[in-house]
Wavefront OBJ file of the C-alpha trace (Angstrom):
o trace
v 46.950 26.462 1.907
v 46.104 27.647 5.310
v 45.535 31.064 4.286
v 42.860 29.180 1.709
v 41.399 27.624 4.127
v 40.421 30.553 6.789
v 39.077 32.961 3.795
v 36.708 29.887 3.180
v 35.481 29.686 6.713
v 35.037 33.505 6.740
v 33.178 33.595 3.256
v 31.055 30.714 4.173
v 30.168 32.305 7.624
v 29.171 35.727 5.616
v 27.482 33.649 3.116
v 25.207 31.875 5.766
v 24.332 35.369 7.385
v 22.779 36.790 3.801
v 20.726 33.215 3.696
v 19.426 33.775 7.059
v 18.870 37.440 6.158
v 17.221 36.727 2.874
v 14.611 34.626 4.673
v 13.115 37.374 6.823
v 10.406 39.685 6.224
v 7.687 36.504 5.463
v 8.796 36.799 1.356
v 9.499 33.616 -0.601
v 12.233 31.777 0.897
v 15.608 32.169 -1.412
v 17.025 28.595 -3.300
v 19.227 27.171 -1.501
v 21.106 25.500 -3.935
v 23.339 26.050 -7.001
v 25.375 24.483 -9.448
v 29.211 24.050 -10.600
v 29.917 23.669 -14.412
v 33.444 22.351 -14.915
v 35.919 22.307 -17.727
v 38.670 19.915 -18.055
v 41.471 20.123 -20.973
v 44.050 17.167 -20.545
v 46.598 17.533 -21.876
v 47.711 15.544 -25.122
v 50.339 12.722 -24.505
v 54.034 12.869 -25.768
v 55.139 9.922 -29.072
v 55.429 6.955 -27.556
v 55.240 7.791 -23.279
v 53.556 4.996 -21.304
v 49.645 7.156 -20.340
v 49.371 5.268 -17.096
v 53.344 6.564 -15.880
v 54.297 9.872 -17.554
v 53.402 13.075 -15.983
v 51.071 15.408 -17.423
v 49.515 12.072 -18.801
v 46.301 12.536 -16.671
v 44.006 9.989 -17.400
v 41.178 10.558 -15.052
v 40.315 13.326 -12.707
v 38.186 13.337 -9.407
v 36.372 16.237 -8.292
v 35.385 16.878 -4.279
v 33.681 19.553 -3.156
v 34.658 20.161 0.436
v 33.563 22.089 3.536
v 36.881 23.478 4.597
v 35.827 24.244 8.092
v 35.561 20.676 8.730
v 37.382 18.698 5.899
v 33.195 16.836 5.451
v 32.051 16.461 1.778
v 29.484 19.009 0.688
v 28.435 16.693 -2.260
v 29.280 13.199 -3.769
v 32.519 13.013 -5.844
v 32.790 13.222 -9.693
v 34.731 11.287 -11.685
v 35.966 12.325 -15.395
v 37.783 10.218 -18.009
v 39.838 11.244 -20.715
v 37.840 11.298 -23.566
v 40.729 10.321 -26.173
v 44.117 8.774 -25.958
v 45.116 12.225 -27.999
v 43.465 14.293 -24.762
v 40.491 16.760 -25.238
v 38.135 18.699 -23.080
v 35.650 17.439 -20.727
v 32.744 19.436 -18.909
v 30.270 18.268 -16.456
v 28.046 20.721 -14.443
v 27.180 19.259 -10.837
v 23.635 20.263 -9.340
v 21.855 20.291 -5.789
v 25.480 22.411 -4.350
v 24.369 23.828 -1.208
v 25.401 27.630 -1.251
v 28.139 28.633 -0.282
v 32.302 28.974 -0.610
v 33.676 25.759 -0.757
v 37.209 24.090 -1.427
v 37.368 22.119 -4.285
v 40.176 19.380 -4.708
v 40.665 17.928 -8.428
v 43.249 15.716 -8.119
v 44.839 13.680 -11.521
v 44.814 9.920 -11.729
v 47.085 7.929 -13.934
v 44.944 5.386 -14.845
v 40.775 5.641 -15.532
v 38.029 6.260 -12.638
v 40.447 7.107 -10.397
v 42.968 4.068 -10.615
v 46.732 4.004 -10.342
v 49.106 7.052 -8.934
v 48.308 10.392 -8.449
v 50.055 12.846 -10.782
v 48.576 16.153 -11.100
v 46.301 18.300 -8.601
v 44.701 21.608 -8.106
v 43.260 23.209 -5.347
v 40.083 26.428 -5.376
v 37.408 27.689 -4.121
v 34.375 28.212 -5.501
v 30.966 29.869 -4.641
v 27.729 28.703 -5.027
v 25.044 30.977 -5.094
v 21.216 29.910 -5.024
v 19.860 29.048 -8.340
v 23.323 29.886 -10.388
v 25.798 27.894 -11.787
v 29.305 28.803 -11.338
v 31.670 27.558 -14.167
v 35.407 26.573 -13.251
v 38.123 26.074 -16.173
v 41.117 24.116 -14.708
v 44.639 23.810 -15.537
v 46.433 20.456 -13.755
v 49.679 21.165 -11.801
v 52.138 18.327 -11.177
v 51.925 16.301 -8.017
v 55.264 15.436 -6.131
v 56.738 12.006 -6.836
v 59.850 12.310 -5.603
v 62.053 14.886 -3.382
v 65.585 16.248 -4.066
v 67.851 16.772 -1.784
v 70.692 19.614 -1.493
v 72.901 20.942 0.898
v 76.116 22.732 0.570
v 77.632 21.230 4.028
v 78.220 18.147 3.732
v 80.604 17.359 4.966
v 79.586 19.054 8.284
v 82.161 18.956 10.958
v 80.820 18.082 14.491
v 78.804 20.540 16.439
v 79.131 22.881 13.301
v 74.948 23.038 11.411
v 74.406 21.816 7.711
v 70.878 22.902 6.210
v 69.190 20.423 3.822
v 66.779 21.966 1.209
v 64.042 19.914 -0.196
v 62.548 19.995 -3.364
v 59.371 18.391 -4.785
v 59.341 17.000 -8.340
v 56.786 15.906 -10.670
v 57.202 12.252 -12.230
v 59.079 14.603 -15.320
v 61.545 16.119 -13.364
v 59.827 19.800 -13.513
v 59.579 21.588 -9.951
v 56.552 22.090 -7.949
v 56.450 25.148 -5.992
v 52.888 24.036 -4.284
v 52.416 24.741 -0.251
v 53.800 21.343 0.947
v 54.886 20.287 4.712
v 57.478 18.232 5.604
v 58.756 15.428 8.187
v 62.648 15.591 8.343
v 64.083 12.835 10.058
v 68.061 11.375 10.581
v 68.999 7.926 10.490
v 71.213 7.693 13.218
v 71.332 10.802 16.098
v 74.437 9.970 17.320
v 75.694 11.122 14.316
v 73.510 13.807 12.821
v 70.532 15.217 14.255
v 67.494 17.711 13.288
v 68.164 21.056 15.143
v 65.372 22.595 16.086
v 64.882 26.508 17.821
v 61.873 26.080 20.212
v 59.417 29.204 20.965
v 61.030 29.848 23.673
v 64.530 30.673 21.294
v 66.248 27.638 22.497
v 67.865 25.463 20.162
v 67.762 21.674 20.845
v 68.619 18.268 19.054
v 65.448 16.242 18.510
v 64.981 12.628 16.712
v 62.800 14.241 14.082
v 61.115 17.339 12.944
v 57.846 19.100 11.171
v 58.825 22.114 9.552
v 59.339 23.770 5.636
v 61.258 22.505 2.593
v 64.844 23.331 4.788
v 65.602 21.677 8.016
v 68.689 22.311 9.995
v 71.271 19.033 11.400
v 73.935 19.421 13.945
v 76.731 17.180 13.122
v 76.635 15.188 16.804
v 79.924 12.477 16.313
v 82.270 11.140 13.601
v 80.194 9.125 11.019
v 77.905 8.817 8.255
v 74.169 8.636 7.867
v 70.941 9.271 5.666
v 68.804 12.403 6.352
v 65.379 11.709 4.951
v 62.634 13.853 4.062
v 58.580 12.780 3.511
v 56.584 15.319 1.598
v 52.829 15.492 4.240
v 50.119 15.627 2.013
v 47.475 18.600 2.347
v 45.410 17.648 5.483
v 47.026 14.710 6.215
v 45.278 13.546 3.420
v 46.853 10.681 1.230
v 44.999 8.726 -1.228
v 45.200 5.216 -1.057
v 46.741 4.267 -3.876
v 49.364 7.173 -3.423
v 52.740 5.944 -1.507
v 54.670 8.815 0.473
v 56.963 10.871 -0.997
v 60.222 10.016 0.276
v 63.700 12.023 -0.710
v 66.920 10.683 0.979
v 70.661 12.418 1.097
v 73.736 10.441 2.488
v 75.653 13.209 5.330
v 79.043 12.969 6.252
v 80.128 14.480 9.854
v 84.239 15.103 9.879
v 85.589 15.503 13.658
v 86.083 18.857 14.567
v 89.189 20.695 15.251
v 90.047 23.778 17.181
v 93.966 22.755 18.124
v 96.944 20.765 16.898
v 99.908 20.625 18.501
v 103.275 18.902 17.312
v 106.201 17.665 19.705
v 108.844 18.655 19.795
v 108.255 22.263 18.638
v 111.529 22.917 18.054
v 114.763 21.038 16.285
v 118.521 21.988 16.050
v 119.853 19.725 12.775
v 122.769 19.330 11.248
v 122.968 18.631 7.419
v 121.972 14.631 6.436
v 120.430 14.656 10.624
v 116.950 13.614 11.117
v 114.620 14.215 13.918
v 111.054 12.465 14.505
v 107.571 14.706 15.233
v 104.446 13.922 16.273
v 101.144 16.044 16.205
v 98.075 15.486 18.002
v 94.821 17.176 17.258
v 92.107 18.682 20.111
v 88.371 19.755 19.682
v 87.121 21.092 23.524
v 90.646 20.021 24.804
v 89.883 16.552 24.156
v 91.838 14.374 21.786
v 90.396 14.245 18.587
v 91.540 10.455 17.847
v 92.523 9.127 14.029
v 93.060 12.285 12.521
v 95.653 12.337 9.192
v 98.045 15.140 9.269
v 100.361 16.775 6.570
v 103.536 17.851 7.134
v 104.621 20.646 5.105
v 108.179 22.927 5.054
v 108.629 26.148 4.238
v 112.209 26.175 2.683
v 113.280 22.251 1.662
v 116.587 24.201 1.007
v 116.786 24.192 4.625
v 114.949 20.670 6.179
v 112.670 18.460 4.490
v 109.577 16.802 5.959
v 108.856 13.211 5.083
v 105.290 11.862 7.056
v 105.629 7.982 8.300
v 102.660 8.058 9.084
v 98.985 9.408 9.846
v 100.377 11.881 12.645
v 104.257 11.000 12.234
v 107.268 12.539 10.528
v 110.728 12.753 9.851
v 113.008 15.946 9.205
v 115.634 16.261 7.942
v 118.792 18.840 7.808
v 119.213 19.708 3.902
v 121.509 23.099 4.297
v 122.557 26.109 6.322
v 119.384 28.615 7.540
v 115.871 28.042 9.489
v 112.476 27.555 8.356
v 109.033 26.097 9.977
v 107.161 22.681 9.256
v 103.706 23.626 9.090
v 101.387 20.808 10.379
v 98.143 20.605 9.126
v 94.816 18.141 9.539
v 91.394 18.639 6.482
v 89.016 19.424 8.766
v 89.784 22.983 9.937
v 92.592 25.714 9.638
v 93.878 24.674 12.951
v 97.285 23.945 12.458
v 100.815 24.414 14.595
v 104.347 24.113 13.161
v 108.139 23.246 13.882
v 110.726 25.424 14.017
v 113.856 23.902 12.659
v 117.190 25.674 12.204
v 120.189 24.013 10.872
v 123.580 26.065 11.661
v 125.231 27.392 8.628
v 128.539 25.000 7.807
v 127.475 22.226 9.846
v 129.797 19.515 8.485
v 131.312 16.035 9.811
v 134.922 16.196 9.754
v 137.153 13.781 9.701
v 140.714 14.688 10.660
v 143.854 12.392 9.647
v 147.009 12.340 10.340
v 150.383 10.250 9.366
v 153.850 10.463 10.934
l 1 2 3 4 5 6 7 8 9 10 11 12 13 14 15 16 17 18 19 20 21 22 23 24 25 26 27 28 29 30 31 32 33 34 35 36 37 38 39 40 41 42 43 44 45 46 47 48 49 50 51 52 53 54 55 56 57 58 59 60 61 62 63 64 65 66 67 68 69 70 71 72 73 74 75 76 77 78 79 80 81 82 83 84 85 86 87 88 89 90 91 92 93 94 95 96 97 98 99 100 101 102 103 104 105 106 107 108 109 110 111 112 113 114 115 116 117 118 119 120 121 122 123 124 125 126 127 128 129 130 131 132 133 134 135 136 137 138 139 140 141 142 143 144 145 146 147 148 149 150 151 152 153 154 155 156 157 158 159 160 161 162 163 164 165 166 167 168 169 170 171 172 173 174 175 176 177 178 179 180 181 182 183 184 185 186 187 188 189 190 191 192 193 194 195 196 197 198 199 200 201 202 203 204 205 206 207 208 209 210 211 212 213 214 215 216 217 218 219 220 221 222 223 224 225 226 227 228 229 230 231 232 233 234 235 236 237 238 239 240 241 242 243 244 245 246 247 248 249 250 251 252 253 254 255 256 257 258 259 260 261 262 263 264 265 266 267 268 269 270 271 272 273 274 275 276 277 278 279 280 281 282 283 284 285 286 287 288 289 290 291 292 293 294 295 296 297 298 299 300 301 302 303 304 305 306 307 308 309 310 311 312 313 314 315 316 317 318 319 320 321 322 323 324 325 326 327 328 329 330 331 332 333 334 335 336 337 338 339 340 341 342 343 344 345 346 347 348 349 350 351 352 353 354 355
Protein backbone atom coordinates (compact mmCIF):
# COMPACT_ATOMS: atom_id res chain seq x y z
CA UNK A 1 0.00 0.00 0.00
CA UNK A 2 2.72 2.40 0.75
CA UNK A 3 4.65 1.57 -2.19
CA UNK A 4 1.06 2.57 -4.05
CA UNK A 5 0.92 5.44 -2.58
CA UNK A 6 4.54 7.16 -3.37
CA UNK A 7 4.35 6.00 -7.27
CA UNK A 8 1.05 8.14 -7.14
CA UNK A 9 2.68 11.19 -5.70
CA UNK A 10 5.56 10.79 -8.21
CA UNK A 11 3.17 10.22 -11.30
CA UNK A 12 0.98 13.01 -10.28
CA UNK A 13 4.03 15.39 -9.76
CA UNK A 14 5.29 14.33 -13.51
CA UNK A 15 1.82 14.63 -14.65
CA UNK A 16 1.47 18.32 -13.38
CA UNK A 17 4.93 19.25 -15.04
CA UNK A 18 3.58 18.11 -18.80
CA UNK A 19 0.27 20.39 -17.90
CA UNK A 20 2.37 23.25 -17.06
CA UNK A 21 4.57 22.43 -20.07
CA UNK A 22 1.71 21.98 -22.45
CA UNK A 23 0.53 25.51 -21.66
CA UNK A 24 3.58 27.38 -22.93
CA UNK A 25 4.41 28.71 -26.18
CA UNK A 26 0.86 31.06 -26.27
CA UNK A 27 -1.06 27.74 -28.15
CA UNK A 28 -4.51 26.69 -26.96
CA UNK A 29 -4.44 25.77 -23.47
CA UNK A 30 -4.71 21.69 -23.09
CA UNK A 31 -8.27 20.20 -21.23
CA UNK A 32 -7.82 19.79 -18.11
CA UNK A 33 -10.11 17.23 -17.43
CA UNK A 34 -10.96 13.58 -18.24
CA UNK A 35 -13.14 10.87 -17.54
CA UNK A 36 -13.27 7.26 -15.75
CA UNK A 37 -15.63 4.57 -17.29
CA UNK A 38 -16.14 1.76 -14.79
CA UNK A 39 -17.25 -1.82 -14.96
CA UNK A 40 -18.67 -3.70 -12.15
CA UNK A 41 -19.57 -7.64 -12.35
CA UNK A 42 -21.02 -8.84 -8.88
CA UNK A 43 -20.93 -11.69 -8.40
CA UNK A 44 -24.12 -14.05 -8.43
CA UNK A 45 -25.35 -15.20 -4.91
CA UNK A 46 -25.12 -18.88 -3.61
CA UNK A 47 -29.09 -21.08 -3.11
CA UNK A 48 -30.45 -19.83 -0.32
CA UNK A 49 -27.34 -17.37 1.51
CA UNK A 50 -28.75 -14.33 3.33
CA UNK A 51 -27.41 -11.12 0.38
CA UNK A 52 -27.04 -8.65 3.19
CA UNK A 53 -24.41 -11.34 5.36
CA UNK A 54 -22.59 -13.73 2.99
CA UNK A 55 -19.39 -12.76 1.46
CA UNK A 56 -18.95 -12.22 -2.07
CA UNK A 57 -22.71 -11.12 -1.75
CA UNK A 58 -21.84 -7.44 -2.64
CA UNK A 59 -24.78 -5.53 -2.84
CA UNK A 60 -23.62 -2.05 -3.46
CA UNK A 61 -20.29 -0.57 -4.26
CA UNK A 62 -18.84 3.02 -3.60
CA UNK A 63 -16.35 4.51 -5.72
CA UNK A 64 -13.73 7.49 -4.39
CA UNK A 65 -11.39 8.94 -6.31
CA UNK A 66 -8.59 10.13 -4.07
CA UNK A 67 -5.53 12.40 -4.08
CA UNK A 68 -3.07 10.11 -2.42
CA UNK A 69 -0.67 12.82 -1.49
CA UNK A 70 -3.13 14.11 0.85
CA UNK A 71 -5.91 11.43 1.45
CA UNK A 72 -8.58 14.86 -0.07
CA UNK A 73 -11.28 13.71 -2.59
CA UNK A 74 -10.53 14.59 -6.18
CA UNK A 75 -14.30 14.18 -7.08
CA UNK A 76 -17.70 13.35 -5.38
CA UNK A 77 -18.31 9.62 -4.60
CA UNK A 78 -20.34 7.14 -6.76
CA UNK A 79 -22.56 4.84 -5.64
CA UNK A 80 -23.64 1.51 -7.66
CA UNK A 81 -26.39 -1.02 -6.86
CA UNK A 82 -26.70 -4.41 -7.84
CA UNK A 83 -28.79 -4.50 -10.63
CA UNK A 84 -30.40 -8.09 -9.89
CA UNK A 85 -30.70 -10.33 -6.92
CA UNK A 86 -28.98 -13.00 -9.57
CA UNK A 87 -25.86 -10.24 -9.90
CA UNK A 88 -24.90 -8.66 -13.33
CA UNK A 89 -22.67 -5.94 -14.59
CA UNK A 90 -22.85 -2.36 -13.92
CA UNK A 91 -20.90 0.59 -15.72
CA UNK A 92 -20.95 4.20 -15.04
CA UNK A 93 -18.37 6.62 -16.62
CA UNK A 94 -17.60 9.69 -14.19
CA UNK A 95 -16.76 13.16 -15.95
CA UNK A 96 -15.07 16.61 -14.96
CA UNK A 97 -11.75 14.16 -13.35
CA UNK A 98 -9.06 16.57 -13.04
CA UNK A 99 -5.89 14.96 -14.74
CA UNK A 100 -3.92 13.16 -13.23
CA UNK A 101 -2.89 9.61 -11.25
CA UNK A 102 -5.16 9.09 -8.64
CA UNK A 103 -6.04 6.24 -6.02
CA UNK A 104 -9.20 4.86 -6.38
CA UNK A 105 -10.94 2.95 -3.40
CA UNK A 106 -14.13 0.70 -4.37
CA UNK A 107 -15.07 -0.72 -1.41
CA UNK A 108 -18.28 -3.53 -1.23
CA UNK A 109 -21.33 -2.88 0.88
CA UNK A 110 -23.65 -5.55 2.10
CA UNK A 111 -26.65 -3.87 1.88
CA UNK A 112 -27.81 -1.02 -1.03
CA UNK A 113 -26.27 2.70 -1.32
CA UNK A 114 -23.75 1.91 0.83
CA UNK A 115 -25.66 0.41 3.95
CA UNK A 116 -24.68 -2.40 6.28
CA UNK A 117 -20.94 -4.07 6.61
CA UNK A 118 -18.24 -3.83 4.45
CA UNK A 119 -17.30 -7.06 2.65
CA UNK A 120 -15.25 -6.74 -0.33
CA UNK A 121 -12.64 -3.93 -1.48
CA UNK A 122 -10.15 -3.04 -4.08
CA UNK A 123 -7.62 -0.63 -4.28
CA UNK A 124 -5.86 1.21 -8.02
CA UNK A 125 -4.76 3.80 -9.58
CA UNK A 126 -5.86 5.29 -12.40
CA UNK A 127 -4.85 8.15 -14.83
CA UNK A 128 -6.73 10.72 -16.20
CA UNK A 129 -5.62 12.34 -19.11
CA UNK A 130 -7.29 15.62 -20.61
CA UNK A 131 -10.21 14.95 -22.76
CA UNK A 132 -9.96 10.86 -22.45
CA UNK A 133 -11.76 8.49 -20.66
CA UNK A 134 -9.98 5.80 -18.95
CA UNK A 135 -12.06 2.54 -18.47
CA UNK A 136 -11.43 0.32 -15.24
CA UNK A 137 -12.90 -3.42 -15.06
CA UNK A 138 -12.88 -4.54 -11.36
CA UNK A 139 -12.79 -7.74 -9.65
CA UNK A 140 -13.95 -7.45 -5.62
CA UNK A 141 -11.51 -9.03 -3.09
CA UNK A 142 -12.78 -10.04 0.35
CA UNK A 143 -12.56 -7.63 3.23
CA UNK A 144 -11.37 -9.00 6.72
CA UNK A 145 -14.11 -9.88 9.19
CA UNK A 146 -12.43 -11.69 11.48
CA UNK A 147 -8.62 -12.66 12.46
CA UNK A 148 -7.15 -16.12 13.27
CA UNK A 149 -4.89 -16.70 15.55
CA UNK A 150 -1.85 -19.35 15.63
CA UNK A 151 1.08 -19.97 17.46
CA UNK A 152 3.03 -23.07 18.03
CA UNK A 153 4.23 -21.96 21.75
CA UNK A 154 1.79 -21.97 23.75
CA UNK A 155 2.45 -22.98 26.28
CA UNK A 156 5.47 -20.60 26.58
CA UNK A 157 7.55 -21.07 29.62
CA UNK A 158 8.63 -17.78 31.38
CA UNK A 159 11.22 -15.56 29.88
CA UNK A 160 11.28 -18.11 26.89
CA UNK A 161 9.33 -15.93 23.35
CA UNK A 162 6.09 -17.40 21.67
CA UNK A 163 5.25 -15.70 18.16
CA UNK A 164 1.54 -15.25 17.32
CA UNK A 165 0.66 -15.16 13.55
CA UNK A 166 -2.39 -13.40 12.41
CA UNK A 167 -4.52 -14.07 9.72
CA UNK A 168 -7.33 -12.06 8.06
CA UNK A 169 -10.50 -13.82 6.85
CA UNK A 170 -13.30 -12.93 4.72
CA UNK A 171 -16.96 -13.42 6.25
CA UNK A 172 -16.51 -17.17 4.16
CA UNK A 173 -13.62 -18.29 5.77
CA UNK A 174 -11.24 -17.76 2.52
CA UNK A 175 -7.82 -15.86 3.34
CA UNK A 176 -6.95 -12.41 2.46
CA UNK A 177 -3.45 -11.81 1.69
CA UNK A 178 -4.14 -7.79 1.30
CA UNK A 179 -1.34 -5.22 2.90
CA UNK A 180 -2.97 -4.94 6.39
CA UNK A 181 -1.34 -3.40 9.78
CA UNK A 182 -1.82 -4.52 12.98
CA UNK A 183 -2.20 -3.47 16.84
CA UNK A 184 -1.08 -6.49 19.05
CA UNK A 185 -1.90 -6.07 22.48
CA UNK A 186 -1.81 -8.62 25.90
CA UNK A 187 -4.33 -8.72 28.44
CA UNK A 188 -2.41 -8.84 31.38
CA UNK A 189 1.72 -7.89 31.24
CA UNK A 190 2.50 -9.47 34.19
CA UNK A 191 1.93 -12.43 32.51
CA UNK A 192 2.64 -12.12 28.83
CA UNK A 193 3.89 -9.22 27.11
CA UNK A 194 4.57 -7.88 23.35
CA UNK A 195 8.41 -8.01 22.79
CA UNK A 196 9.52 -5.57 20.83
CA UNK A 197 13.46 -4.96 19.21
CA UNK A 198 13.84 -1.11 19.11
CA UNK A 199 16.14 0.63 16.28
CA UNK A 200 18.60 0.80 18.36
CA UNK A 201 18.65 -3.51 18.50
CA UNK A 202 17.39 -3.56 21.97
CA UNK A 203 14.71 -5.75 22.85
CA UNK A 204 12.13 -4.51 25.44
CA UNK A 205 8.63 -5.54 26.93
CA UNK A 206 6.01 -2.94 26.03
CA UNK A 207 2.04 -2.89 26.89
CA UNK A 208 1.25 -3.01 23.20
CA UNK A 209 2.61 -2.96 19.75
CA UNK A 210 2.19 -1.76 15.84
CA UNK A 211 3.82 -4.08 13.68
CA UNK A 212 2.94 -7.09 10.76
CA UNK A 213 0.61 -10.11 10.87
CA UNK A 214 3.36 -11.84 13.67
CA UNK A 215 4.14 -10.23 16.92
CA UNK A 216 6.50 -11.66 19.42
CA UNK A 217 5.36 -12.22 23.64
CA UNK A 218 7.77 -12.93 26.37
CA UNK A 219 6.19 -15.16 28.82
CA UNK A 220 6.77 -12.56 32.04
CA UNK A 221 5.13 -14.89 35.25
CA UNK A 222 3.04 -18.05 35.83
CA UNK A 223 -0.51 -17.50 34.39
CA UNK A 224 -2.90 -17.23 31.70
CA UNK A 225 -4.12 -14.46 29.46
CA UNK A 226 -5.66 -13.31 26.00
CA UNK A 227 -3.31 -11.86 23.31
CA UNK A 228 -5.46 -9.83 20.98
CA UNK A 229 -4.94 -8.60 17.64
CA UNK A 230 -7.03 -5.50 15.66
CA UNK A 231 -6.63 -5.55 11.93
CA UNK A 232 -5.82 -1.08 11.19
CA UNK A 233 -7.64 -0.26 8.31
CA UNK A 234 -5.74 1.42 5.23
CA UNK A 235 -5.12 5.06 6.40
CA UNK A 236 -6.61 4.80 9.48
CA UNK A 237 -9.55 4.80 7.59
CA UNK A 238 -12.70 2.86 8.95
CA UNK A 239 -16.08 3.30 7.66
CA UNK A 240 -18.67 3.95 9.96
CA UNK A 241 -20.70 1.29 9.80
CA UNK A 242 -17.57 -1.11 9.82
CA UNK A 243 -16.63 -2.42 13.56
CA UNK A 244 -12.79 -3.37 14.07
CA UNK A 245 -11.52 -6.45 13.32
CA UNK A 246 -10.70 -8.12 16.40
CA UNK A 247 -8.91 -11.84 16.62
CA UNK A 248 -8.23 -13.14 20.21
CA UNK A 249 -5.95 -16.37 21.37
CA UNK A 250 -5.96 -17.60 25.08
CA UNK A 251 -1.71 -18.02 26.14
CA UNK A 252 -0.58 -20.12 28.74
CA UNK A 253 2.96 -19.20 30.50
CA UNK A 254 4.40 -22.56 32.48
CA UNK A 255 7.23 -21.51 35.16
CA UNK A 256 10.49 -22.05 33.96
CA UNK A 257 13.03 -24.48 35.02
CA UNK A 258 16.75 -24.66 34.77
CA UNK A 259 17.41 -27.01 38.14
CA UNK A 260 15.83 -29.67 40.32
CA UNK A 261 17.34 -31.05 43.00
CA UNK A 262 16.08 -34.06 45.26
CA UNK A 263 17.19 -34.73 49.02
CA UNK A 264 18.62 -36.97 49.98
CA UNK A 265 20.62 -37.90 46.84
CA UNK A 266 21.54 -40.96 47.98
CA UNK A 267 19.78 -44.16 49.93
CA UNK A 268 21.25 -47.45 51.37
CA UNK A 269 17.88 -49.95 51.61
CA UNK A 270 17.35 -53.05 52.64
CA UNK A 271 14.62 -55.29 50.99
CA UNK A 272 10.70 -54.26 52.25
CA UNK A 273 12.81 -50.63 53.73
CA UNK A 274 11.49 -47.38 52.66
CA UNK A 275 13.06 -44.04 52.57
CA UNK A 276 11.22 -40.53 51.92
CA UNK A 277 12.59 -37.81 49.02
CA UNK A 278 11.87 -34.58 48.30
CA UNK A 279 12.72 -32.44 45.12
CA UNK A 280 12.63 -28.86 44.73
CA UNK A 281 12.76 -27.06 41.45
CA UNK A 282 14.98 -23.57 40.64
CA UNK A 283 14.70 -21.08 37.63
CA UNK A 284 17.70 -18.14 38.31
CA UNK A 285 18.43 -19.97 41.68
CA UNK A 286 15.17 -19.04 42.94
CA UNK A 287 12.54 -21.52 44.00
CA UNK A 288 10.24 -22.20 41.44
CA UNK A 289 7.12 -22.77 43.92
CA UNK A 290 4.08 -25.49 43.10
CA UNK A 291 5.78 -27.43 40.67
CA UNK A 292 4.47 -31.41 40.22
CA UNK A 293 7.25 -33.82 39.96
CA UNK A 294 7.48 -37.55 38.77
CA UNK A 295 9.37 -39.94 40.25
CA UNK A 296 10.61 -42.54 38.05
CA UNK A 297 13.17 -45.84 38.69
CA UNK A 298 15.31 -47.32 36.56
CA UNK A 299 15.24 -51.05 37.70
CA UNK A 300 11.84 -51.70 40.06
CA UNK A 301 13.73 -55.08 40.41
CA UNK A 302 15.89 -53.14 42.58
CA UNK A 303 13.63 -50.08 44.52
CA UNK A 304 10.40 -48.81 43.58
CA UNK A 305 9.26 -45.19 43.64
CA UNK A 306 5.79 -44.40 44.87
CA UNK A 307 5.07 -40.17 44.77
CA UNK A 308 2.86 -38.93 47.97
CA UNK A 309 2.69 -36.15 46.69
CA UNK A 310 3.34 -33.08 44.23
CA UNK A 311 7.22 -33.05 45.14
CA UNK A 312 7.19 -36.18 47.64
CA UNK A 313 8.08 -39.86 47.46
CA UNK A 314 8.65 -43.03 48.92
CA UNK A 315 11.28 -45.84 47.94
CA UNK A 316 11.39 -48.71 48.53
CA UNK A 317 14.05 -51.81 48.71
CA UNK A 318 12.53 -54.58 46.22
CA UNK A 319 15.93 -56.84 45.73
CA UNK A 320 19.70 -57.11 45.68
CA UNK A 321 21.63 -54.40 43.08
CA UNK A 322 21.52 -50.38 42.53
CA UNK A 323 19.69 -48.25 40.25
CA UNK A 324 18.71 -44.30 40.08
CA UNK A 325 15.20 -42.55 40.64
CA UNK A 326 15.05 -40.11 38.02
CA UNK A 327 13.08 -36.96 39.11
CA UNK A 328 11.44 -35.08 36.68
CA UNK A 329 9.00 -31.72 36.49
CA UNK A 330 6.81 -30.89 32.51
CA UNK A 331 8.21 -27.84 31.99
CA UNK A 332 11.84 -28.49 30.97
CA UNK A 333 14.44 -31.43 30.78
CA UNK A 334 15.86 -30.32 34.01
CA UNK A 335 15.79 -33.15 36.10
CA UNK A 336 18.21 -34.80 39.04
CA UNK A 337 17.95 -38.36 40.41
CA UNK A 338 18.57 -40.76 43.49
CA UNK A 339 20.94 -43.17 43.74
CA UNK A 340 19.68 -46.12 45.65
CA UNK A 341 21.56 -49.37 46.24
CA UNK A 342 20.18 -52.18 48.17
CA UNK A 343 23.02 -54.81 49.33
CA UNK A 344 22.66 -58.14 47.75
CA UNK A 345 21.08 -60.75 50.59
CA UNK A 346 19.87 -58.17 52.79
CA UNK A 347 17.50 -60.24 54.95
CA UNK A 348 15.91 -59.97 58.64
CA UNK A 349 16.84 -62.89 60.56
CA UNK A 350 15.44 -64.20 63.23
CA UNK A 351 17.52 -66.64 65.26
CA UNK A 352 15.87 -69.24 67.84
CA UNK A 353 16.96 -71.32 70.06
CA UNK A 354 15.54 -74.13 72.66
CA UNK A 355 17.42 -76.01 75.40
Amino acid sequence: MRNQLVLAIALIAIAGFSILAGCGGGGAPETQTGSLAYAVTFPPLPDGVDTAVIYPATNSISLDIINAANGEPVVGRTMLNRPTPEGGQVTTTITGIPVGIWLVKVKGWSLENGGGNLVSRVFDNALIEGGKTTSKNMVMEGYPFAIDLFTEDSPVLVDEIATVYATPKAVNGDTLLGDYAYTWASSDTAIAAPYVVTAAGTAQIVAASSDSAEQQFIGVARGACEVACTLVHEENYVEPMQAPVVGVLPLVVNPNVDEVTVDPDTMELRTGTSGNATATARYNGNVVANVEFSFTSGDTGVATAAKTGQDTCTVTGAGGGTTEITVSQPYTSATDTIAVTVPEGSLDVIVSSTD
